[in-house]
C-alpha positions, 0 to 999 in steps of 0.5 A: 144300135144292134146288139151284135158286135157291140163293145160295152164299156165300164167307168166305176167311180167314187162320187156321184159328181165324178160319175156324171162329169165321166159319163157327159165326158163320154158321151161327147167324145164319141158315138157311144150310148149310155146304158146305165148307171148303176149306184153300189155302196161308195161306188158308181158303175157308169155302163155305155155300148158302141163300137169298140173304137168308140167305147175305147176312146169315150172310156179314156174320156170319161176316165180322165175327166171323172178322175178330175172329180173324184176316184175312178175305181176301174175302167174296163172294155169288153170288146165283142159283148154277148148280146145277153150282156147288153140286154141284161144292163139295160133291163137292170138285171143282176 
């Protein structure tokens, strides 16, 4: 996938179980990629990349279903991505 024009969608959740039922829910409801999962303190911070029409409707997806699970923290879009931004996910860069 090129970097430009890309979305990067955000599924924060509490519970390892909600995390990977949201991402699994996400990856099948459109063309999306995982990137990351990232594990904070009490948190989950499940990243994908793709169109933003995808990652939009992947987003809402995975919400859904991780919310049946546990508790989704925050659900965020960032529509045209800086490419910096996806490369720095997907290196694990803070």
């Amino acid at each position: 996938m090129s970097a430009a024009n890309t979305a990067i969608g955000l599924l924060e959740v509490n519970g390892i179980s909600a995390a990977m039922v949201g991402a699994d829910a996400m990856l099948k409801a459109a063309v999306v990629d995982l990137v990351k999962v990232d594990r904070q303190p009490g948190l989950l911070i499940v990243v994908i990349a793709g169109a933003a029409s995808d990652v939009k409707a992947a987003l809402e997806c995975g919400a859904v279903a991780a919310d049946q699970h546990g508790r989704v923290s925050a659900v965020h879009l960032i529509a045209d991505a800086h490419p910096s931004l996806l490369t720095a996910f997907r290196q694990g860069k803070d």
